[in-house]
PDB file of N, H, CA, C and O in Angstrom:
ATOM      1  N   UNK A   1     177.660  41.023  18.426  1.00  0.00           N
ATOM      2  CA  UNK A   1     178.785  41.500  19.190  1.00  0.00           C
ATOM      3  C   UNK A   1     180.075  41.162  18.451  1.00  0.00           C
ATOM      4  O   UNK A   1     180.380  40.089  17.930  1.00  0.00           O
ATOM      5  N   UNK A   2     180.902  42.513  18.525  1.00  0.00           N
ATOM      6  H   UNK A   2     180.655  43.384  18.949  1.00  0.00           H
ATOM      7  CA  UNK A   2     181.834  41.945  17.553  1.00  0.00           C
ATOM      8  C   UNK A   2     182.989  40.801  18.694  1.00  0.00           C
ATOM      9  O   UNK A   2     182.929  40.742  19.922  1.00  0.00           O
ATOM     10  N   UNK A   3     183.749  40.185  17.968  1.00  0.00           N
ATOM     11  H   UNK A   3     183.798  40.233  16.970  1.00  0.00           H
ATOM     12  CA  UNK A   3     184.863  39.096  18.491  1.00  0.00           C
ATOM     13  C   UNK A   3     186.543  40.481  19.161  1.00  0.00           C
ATOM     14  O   UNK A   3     187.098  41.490  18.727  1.00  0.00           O
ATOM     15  N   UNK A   4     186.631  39.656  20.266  1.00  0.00           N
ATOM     16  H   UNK A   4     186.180  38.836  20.619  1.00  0.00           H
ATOM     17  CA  UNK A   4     187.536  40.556  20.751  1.00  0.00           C
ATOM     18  C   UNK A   4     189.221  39.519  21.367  1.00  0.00           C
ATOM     19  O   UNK A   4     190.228  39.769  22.029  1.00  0.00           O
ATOM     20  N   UNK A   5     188.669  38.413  20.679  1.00  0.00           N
ATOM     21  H   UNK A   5     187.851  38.210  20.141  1.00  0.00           H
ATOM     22  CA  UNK A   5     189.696  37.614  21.115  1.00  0.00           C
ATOM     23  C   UNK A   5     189.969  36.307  19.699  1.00  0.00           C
ATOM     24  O   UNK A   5     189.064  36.006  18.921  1.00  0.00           O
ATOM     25  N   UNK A   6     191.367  35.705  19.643  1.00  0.00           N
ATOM     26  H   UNK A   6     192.102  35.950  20.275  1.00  0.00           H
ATOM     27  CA  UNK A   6     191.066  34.820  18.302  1.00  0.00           C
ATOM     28  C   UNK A   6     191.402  33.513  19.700  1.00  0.00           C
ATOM     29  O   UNK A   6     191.686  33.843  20.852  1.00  0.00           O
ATOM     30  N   UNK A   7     191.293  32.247  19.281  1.00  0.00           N
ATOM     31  H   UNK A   7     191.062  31.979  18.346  1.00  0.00           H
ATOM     32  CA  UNK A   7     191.918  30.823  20.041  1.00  0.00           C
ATOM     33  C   UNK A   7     193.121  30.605  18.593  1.00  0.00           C
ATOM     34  O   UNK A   7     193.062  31.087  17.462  1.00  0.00           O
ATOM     35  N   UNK A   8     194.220  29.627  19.259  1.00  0.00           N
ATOM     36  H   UNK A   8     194.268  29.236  20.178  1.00  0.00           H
ATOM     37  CA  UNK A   8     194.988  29.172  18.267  1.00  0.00           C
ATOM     38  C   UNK A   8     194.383  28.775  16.945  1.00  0.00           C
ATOM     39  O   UNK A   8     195.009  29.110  15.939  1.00  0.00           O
ATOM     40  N   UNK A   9     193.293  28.132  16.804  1.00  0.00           N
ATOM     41  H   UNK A   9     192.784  27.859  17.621  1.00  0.00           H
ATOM     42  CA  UNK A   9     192.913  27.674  15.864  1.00  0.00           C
ATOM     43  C   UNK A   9     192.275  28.739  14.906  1.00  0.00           C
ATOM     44  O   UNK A   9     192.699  28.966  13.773  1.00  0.00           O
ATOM     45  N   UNK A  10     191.280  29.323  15.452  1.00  0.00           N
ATOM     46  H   UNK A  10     190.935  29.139  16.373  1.00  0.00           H
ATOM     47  CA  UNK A  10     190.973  30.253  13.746  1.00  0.00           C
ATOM     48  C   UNK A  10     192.461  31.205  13.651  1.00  0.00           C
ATOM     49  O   UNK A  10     192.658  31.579  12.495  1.00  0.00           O
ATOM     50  N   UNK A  11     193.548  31.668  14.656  1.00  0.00           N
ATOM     51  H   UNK A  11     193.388  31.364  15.595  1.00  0.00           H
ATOM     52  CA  UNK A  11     194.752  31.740  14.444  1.00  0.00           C
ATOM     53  C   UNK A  11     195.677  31.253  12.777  1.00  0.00           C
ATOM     54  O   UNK A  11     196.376  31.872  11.974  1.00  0.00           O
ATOM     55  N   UNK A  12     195.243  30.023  12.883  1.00  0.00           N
ATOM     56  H   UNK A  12     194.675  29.520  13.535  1.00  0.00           H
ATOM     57  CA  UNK A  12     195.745  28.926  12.087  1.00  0.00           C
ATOM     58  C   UNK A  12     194.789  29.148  10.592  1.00  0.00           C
ATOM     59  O   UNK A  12     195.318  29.365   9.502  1.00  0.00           O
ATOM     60  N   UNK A  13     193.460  29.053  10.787  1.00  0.00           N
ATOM     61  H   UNK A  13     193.030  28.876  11.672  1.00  0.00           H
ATOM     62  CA  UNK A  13     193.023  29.153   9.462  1.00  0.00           C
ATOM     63  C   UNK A  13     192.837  31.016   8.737  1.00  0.00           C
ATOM     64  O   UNK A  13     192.431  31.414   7.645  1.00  0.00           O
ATOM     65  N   UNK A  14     193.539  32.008  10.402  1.00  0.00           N
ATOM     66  H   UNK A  14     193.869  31.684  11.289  1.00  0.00           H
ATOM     67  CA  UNK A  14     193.153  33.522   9.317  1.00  0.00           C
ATOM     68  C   UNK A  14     194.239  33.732   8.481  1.00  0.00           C
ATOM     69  O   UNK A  14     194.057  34.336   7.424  1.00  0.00           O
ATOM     70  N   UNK A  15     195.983  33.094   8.965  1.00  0.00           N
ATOM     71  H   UNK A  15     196.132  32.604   9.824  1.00  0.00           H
ATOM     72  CA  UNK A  15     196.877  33.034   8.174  1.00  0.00           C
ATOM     73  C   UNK A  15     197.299  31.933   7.716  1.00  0.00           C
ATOM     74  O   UNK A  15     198.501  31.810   7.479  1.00  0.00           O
ATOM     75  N   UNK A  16     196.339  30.812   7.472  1.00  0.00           N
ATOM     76  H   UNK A  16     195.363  30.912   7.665  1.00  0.00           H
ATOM     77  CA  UNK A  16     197.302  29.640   6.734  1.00  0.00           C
ATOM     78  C   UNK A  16     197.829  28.941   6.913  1.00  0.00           C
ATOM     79  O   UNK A  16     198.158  28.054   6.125  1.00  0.00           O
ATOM     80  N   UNK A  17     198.274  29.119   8.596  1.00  0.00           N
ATOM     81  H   UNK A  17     198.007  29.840   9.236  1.00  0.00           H
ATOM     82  CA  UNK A  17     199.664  28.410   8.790  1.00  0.00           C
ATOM     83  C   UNK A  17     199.384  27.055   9.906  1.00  0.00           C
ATOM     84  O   UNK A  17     198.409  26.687  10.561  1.00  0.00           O
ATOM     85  N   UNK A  18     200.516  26.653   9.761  1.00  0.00           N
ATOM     86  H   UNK A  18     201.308  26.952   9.229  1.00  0.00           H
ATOM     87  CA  UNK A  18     200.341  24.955  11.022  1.00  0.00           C
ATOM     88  C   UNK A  18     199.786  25.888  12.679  1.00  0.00           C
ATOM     89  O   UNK A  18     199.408  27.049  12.830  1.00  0.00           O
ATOM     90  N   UNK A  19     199.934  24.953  13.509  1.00  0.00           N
ATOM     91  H   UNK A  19     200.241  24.009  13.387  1.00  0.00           H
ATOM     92  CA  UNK A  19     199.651  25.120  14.909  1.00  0.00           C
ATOM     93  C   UNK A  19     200.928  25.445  15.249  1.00  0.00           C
ATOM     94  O   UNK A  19     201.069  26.437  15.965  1.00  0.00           O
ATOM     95  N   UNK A  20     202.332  24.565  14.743  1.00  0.00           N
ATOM     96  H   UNK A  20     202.218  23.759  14.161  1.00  0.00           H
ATOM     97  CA  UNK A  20     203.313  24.797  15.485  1.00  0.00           C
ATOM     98  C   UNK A  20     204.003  26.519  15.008  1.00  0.00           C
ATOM     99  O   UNK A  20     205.075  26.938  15.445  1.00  0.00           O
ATOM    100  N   UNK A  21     203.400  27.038  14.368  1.00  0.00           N
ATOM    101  H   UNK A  21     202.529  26.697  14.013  1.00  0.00           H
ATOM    102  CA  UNK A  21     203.866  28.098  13.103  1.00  0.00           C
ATOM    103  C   UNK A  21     203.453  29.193  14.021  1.00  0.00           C
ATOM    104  O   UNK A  21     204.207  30.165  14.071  1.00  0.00           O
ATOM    105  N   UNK A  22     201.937  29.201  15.060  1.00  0.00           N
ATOM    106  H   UNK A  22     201.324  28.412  15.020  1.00  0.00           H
ATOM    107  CA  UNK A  22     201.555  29.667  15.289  1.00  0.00           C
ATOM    108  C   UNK A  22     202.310  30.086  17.019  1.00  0.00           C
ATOM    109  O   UNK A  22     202.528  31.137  17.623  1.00  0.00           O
ATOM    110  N   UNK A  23     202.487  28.804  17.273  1.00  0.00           N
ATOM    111  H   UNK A  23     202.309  27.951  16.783  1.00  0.00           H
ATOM    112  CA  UNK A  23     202.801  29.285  18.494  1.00  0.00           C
ATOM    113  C   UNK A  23     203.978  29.043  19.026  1.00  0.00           C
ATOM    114  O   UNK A  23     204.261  28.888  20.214  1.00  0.00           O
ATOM    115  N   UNK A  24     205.011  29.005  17.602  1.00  0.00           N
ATOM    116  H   UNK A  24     204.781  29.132  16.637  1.00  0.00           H
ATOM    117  CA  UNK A  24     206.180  29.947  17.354  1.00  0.00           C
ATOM    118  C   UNK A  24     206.248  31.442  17.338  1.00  0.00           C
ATOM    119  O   UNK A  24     207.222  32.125  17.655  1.00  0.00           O
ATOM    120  N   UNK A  25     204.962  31.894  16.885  1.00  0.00           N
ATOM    121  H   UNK A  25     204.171  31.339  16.628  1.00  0.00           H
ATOM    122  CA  UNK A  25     204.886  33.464  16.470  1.00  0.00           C
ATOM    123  C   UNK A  25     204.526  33.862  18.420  1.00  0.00           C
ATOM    124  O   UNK A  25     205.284  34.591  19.059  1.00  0.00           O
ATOM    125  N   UNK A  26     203.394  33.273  18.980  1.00  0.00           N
ATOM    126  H   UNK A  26     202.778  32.681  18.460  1.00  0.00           H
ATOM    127  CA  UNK A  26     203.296  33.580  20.521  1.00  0.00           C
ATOM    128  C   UNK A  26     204.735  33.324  21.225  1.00  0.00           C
ATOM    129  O   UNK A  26     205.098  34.261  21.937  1.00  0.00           O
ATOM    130  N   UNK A  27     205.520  32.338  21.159  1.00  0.00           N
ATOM    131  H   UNK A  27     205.226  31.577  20.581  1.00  0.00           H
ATOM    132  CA  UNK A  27     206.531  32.158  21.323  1.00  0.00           C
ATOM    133  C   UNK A  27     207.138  33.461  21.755  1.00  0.00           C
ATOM    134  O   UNK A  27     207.259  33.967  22.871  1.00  0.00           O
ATOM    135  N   UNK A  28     207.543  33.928  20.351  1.00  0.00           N
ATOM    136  H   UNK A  28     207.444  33.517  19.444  1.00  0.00           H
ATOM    137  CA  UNK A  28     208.346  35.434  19.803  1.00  0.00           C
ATOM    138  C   UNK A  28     207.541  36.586  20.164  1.00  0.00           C
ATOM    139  O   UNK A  28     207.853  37.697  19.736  1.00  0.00           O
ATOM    140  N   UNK A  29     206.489  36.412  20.947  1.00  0.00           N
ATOM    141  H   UNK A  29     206.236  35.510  21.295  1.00  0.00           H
ATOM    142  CA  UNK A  29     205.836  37.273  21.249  1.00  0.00           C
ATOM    143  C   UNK A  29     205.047  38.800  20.317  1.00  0.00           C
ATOM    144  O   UNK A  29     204.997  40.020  20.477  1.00  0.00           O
ATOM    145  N   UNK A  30     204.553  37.801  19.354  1.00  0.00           N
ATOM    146  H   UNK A  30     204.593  36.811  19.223  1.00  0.00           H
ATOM    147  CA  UNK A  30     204.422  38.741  18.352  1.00  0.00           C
ATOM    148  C   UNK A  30     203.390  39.596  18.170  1.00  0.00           C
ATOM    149  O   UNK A  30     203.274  40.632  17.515  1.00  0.00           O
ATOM    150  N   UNK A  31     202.588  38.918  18.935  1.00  0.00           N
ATOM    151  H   UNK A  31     202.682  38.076  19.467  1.00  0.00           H
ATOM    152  CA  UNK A  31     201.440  39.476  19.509  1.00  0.00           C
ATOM    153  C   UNK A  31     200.439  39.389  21.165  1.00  0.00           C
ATOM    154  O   UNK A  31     200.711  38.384  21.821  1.00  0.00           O
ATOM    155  N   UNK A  32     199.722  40.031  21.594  1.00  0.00           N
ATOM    156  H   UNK A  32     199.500  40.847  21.061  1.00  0.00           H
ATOM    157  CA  UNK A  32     199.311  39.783  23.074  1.00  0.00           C
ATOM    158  C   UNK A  32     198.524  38.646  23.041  1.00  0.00           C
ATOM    159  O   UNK A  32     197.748  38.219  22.186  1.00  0.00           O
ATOM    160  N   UNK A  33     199.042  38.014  24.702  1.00  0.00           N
ATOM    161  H   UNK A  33     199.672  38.361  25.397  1.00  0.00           H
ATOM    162  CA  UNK A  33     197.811  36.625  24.652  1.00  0.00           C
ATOM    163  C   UNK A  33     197.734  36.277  26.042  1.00  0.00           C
ATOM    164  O   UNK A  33     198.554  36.850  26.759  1.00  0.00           O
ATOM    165  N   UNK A  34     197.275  35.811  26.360  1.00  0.00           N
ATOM    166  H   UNK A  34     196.610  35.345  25.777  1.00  0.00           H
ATOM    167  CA  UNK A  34     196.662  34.860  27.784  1.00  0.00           C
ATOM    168  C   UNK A  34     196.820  33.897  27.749  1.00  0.00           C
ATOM    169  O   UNK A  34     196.780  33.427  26.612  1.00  0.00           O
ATOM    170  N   UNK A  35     197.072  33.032  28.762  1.00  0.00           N
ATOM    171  H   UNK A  35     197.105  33.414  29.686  1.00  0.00           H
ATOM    172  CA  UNK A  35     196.400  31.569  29.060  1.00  0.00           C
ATOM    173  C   UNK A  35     195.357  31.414  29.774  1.00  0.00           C
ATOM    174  O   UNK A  35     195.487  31.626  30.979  1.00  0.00           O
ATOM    175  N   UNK A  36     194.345  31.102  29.378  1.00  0.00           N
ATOM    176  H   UNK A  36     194.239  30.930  28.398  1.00  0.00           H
ATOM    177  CA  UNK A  36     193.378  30.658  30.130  1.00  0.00           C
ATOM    178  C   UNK A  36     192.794  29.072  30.226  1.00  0.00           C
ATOM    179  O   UNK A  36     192.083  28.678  29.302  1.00  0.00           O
ATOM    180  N   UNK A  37     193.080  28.231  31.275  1.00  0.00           N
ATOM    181  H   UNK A  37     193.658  28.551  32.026  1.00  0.00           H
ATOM    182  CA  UNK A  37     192.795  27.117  31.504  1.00  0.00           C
ATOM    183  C   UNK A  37     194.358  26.563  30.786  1.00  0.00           C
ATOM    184  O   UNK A  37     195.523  26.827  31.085  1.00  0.00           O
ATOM    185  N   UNK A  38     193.709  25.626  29.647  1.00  0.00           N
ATOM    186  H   UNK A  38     192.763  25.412  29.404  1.00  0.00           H
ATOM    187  CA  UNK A  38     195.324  25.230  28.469  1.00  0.00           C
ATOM    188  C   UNK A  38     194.880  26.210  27.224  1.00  0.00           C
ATOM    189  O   UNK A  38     195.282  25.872  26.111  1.00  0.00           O
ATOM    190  N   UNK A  39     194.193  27.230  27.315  1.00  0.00           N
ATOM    191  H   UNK A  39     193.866  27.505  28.219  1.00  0.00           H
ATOM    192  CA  UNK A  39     194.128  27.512  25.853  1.00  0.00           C
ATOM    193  C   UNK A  39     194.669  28.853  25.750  1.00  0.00           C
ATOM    194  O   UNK A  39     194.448  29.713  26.603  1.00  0.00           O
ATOM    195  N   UNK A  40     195.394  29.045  24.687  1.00  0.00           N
ATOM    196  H   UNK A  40     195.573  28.346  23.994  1.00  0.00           H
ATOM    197  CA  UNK A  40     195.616  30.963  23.867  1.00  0.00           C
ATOM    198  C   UNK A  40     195.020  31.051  23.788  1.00  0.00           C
ATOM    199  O   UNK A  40     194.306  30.209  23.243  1.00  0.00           O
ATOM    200  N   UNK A  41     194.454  32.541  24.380  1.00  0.00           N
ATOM    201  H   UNK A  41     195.034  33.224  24.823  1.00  0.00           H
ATOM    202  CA  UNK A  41     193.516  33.536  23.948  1.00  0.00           C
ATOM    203  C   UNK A  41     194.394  34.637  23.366  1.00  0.00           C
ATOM    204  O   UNK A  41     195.195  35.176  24.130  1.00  0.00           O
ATOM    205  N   UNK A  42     194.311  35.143  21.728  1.00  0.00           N
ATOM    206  H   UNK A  42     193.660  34.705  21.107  1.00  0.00           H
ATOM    207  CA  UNK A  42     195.116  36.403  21.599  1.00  0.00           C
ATOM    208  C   UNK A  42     194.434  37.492  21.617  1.00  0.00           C
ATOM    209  O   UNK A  42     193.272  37.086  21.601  1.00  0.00           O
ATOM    210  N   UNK A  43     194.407  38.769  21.643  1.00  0.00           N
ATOM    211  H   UNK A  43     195.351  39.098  21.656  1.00  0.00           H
ATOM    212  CA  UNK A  43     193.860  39.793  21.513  1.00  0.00           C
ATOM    213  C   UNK A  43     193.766  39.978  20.266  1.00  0.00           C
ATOM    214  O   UNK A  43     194.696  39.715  19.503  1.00  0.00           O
ATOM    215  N   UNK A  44     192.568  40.483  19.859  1.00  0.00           N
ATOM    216  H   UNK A  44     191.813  40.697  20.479  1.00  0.00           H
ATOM    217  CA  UNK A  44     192.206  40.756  18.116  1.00  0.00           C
ATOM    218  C   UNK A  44     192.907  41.745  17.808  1.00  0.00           C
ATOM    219  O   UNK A  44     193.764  41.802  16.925  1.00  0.00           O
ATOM    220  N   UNK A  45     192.525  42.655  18.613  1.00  0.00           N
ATOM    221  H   UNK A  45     191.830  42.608  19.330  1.00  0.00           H
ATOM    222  CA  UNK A  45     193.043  44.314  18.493  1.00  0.00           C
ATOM    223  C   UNK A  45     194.938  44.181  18.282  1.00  0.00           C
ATOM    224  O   UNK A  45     195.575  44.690  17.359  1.00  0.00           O
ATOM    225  N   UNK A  46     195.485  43.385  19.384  1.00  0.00           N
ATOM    226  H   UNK A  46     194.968  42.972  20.134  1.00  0.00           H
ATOM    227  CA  UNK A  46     197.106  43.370  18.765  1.00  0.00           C
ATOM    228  C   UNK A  46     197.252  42.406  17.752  1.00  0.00           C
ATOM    229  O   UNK A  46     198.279  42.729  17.156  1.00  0.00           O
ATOM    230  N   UNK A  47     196.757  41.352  17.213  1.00  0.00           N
ATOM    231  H   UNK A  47     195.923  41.089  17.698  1.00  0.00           H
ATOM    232  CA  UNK A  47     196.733  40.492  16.102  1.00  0.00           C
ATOM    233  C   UNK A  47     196.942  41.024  14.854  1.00  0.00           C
ATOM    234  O   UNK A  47     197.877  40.795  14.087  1.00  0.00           O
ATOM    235  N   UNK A  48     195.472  42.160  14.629  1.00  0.00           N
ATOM    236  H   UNK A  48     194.712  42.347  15.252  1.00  0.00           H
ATOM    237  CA  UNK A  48     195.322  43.041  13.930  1.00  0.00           C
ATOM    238  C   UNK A  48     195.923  44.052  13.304  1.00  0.00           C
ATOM    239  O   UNK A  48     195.865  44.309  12.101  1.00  0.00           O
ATOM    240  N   UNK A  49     196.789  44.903  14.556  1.00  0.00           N
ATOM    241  H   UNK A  49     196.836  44.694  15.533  1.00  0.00           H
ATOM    242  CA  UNK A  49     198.105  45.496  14.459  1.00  0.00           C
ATOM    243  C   UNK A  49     198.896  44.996  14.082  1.00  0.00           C
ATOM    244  O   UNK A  49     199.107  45.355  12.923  1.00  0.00           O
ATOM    245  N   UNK A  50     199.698  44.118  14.492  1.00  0.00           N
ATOM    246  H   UNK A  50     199.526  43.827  15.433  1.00  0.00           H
ATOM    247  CA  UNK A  50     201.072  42.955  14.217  1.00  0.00           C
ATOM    248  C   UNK A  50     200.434  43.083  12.771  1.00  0.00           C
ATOM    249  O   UNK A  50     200.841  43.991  12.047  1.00  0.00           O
ATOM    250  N   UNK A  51     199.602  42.347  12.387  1.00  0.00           N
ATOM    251  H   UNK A  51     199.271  41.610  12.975  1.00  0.00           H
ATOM    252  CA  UNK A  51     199.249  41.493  10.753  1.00  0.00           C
ATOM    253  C   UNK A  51     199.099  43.313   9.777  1.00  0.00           C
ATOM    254  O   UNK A  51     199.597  43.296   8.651  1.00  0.00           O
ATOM    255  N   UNK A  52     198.609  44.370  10.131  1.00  0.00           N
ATOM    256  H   UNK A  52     198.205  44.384  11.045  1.00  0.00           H
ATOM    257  CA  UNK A  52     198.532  45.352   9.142  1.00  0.00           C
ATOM    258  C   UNK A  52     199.632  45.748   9.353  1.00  0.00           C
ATOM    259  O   UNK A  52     199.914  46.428   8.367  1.00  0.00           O
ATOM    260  N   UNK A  53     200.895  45.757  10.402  1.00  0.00           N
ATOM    261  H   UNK A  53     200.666  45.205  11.203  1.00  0.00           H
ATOM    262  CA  UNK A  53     202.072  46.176  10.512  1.00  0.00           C
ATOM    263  C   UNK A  53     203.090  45.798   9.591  1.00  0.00           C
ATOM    264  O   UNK A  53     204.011  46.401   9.040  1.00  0.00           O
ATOM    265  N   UNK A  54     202.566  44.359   9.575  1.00  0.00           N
ATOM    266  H   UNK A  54     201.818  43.869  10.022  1.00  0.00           H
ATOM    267  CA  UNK A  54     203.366  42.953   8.228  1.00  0.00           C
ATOM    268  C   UNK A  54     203.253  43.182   7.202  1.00  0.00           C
ATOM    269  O   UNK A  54     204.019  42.840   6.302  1.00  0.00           O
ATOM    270  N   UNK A  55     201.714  44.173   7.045  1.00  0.00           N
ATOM    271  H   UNK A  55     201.091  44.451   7.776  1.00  0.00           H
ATOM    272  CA  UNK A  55     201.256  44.131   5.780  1.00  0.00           C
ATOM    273  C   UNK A  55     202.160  45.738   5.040  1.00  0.00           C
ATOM    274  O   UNK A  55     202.537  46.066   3.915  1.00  0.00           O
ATOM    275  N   UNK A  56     202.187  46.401   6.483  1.00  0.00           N
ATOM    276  H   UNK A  56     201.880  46.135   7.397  1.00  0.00           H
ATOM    277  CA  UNK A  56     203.218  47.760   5.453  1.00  0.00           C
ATOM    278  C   UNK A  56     204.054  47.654   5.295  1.00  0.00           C
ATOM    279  O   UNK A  56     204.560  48.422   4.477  1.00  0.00           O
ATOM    280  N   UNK A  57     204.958  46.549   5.985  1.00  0.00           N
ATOM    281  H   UNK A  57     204.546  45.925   6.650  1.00  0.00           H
ATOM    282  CA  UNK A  57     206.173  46.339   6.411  1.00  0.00           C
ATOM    283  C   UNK A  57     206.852  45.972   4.684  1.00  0.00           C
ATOM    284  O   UNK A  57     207.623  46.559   3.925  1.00  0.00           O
ATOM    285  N   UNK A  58     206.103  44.746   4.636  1.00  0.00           N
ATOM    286  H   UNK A  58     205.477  44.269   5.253  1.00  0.00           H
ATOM    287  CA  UNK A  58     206.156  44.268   2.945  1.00  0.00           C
ATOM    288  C   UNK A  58     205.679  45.484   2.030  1.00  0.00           C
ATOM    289  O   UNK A  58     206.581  45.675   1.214  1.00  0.00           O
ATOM    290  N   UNK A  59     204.813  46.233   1.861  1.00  0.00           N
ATOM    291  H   UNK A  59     204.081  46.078   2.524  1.00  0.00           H
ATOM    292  CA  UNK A  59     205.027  46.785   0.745  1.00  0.00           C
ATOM    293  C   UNK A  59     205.779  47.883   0.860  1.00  0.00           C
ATOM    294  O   UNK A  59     206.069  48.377  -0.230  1.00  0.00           O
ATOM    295  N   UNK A  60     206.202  48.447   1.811  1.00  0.00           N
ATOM    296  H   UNK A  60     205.966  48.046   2.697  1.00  0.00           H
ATOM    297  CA  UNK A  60     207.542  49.275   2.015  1.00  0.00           C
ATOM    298  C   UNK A  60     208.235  48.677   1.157  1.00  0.00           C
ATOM    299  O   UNK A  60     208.596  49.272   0.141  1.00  0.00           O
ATOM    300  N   UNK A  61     208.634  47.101   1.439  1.00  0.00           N
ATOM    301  H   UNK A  61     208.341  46.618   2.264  1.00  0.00           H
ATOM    302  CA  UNK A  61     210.232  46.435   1.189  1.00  0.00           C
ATOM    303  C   UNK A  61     209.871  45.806  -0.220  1.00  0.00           C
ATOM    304  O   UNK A  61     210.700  44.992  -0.627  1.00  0.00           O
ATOM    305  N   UNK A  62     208.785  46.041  -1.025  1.00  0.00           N
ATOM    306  H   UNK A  62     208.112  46.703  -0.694  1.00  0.00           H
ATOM    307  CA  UNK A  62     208.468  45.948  -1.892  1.00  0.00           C
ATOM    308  C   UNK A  62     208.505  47.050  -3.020  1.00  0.00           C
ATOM    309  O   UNK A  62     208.758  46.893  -4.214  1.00  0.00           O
ATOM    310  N   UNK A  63     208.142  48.376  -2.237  1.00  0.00           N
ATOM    311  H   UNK A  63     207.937  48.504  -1.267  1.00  0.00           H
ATOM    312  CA  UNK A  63     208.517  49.833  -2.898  1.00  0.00           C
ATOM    313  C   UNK A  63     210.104  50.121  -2.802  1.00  0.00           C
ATOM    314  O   UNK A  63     210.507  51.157  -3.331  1.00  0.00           O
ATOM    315  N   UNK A  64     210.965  49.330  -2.205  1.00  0.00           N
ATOM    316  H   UNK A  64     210.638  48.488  -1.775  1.00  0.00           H
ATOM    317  CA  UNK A  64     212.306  49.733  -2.467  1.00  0.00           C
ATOM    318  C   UNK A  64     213.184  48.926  -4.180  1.00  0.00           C
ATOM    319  O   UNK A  64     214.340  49.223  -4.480  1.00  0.00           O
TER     320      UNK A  64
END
């Protein structure tokens, strides 16, 4: 079954970044999420978007 949700943590190891890095970006609402119990749940599907959005975003601003 594929995964339809990330937790903060593989969050943290798919881009690299700290915990607090991360939920600065939920913060800013950069992508969809839940609370459930104390934990983020984000949606893969908007994660996914946001991060290939980043990814055209840069080589746009890279092709200029």
């Amino acid at each position: 079954m594929e995964k339809r949700c990330y937790k903060v943590k593989e969050l943290q190891e798919i881009l690299g970044l700290s915990r607090t890095s991360i939920y600065e970006l939920l913060k800013r609402k950069e992508f969809q999420w839940v609370v459930v119990g104390r934990k983020y749940i984000n949606s893969k599907a908007s994660f996914d978007e946001w991060l290939d959005g980043s990814a055209a975003s840069r080589e746009a601003h890279q092709e200029q």
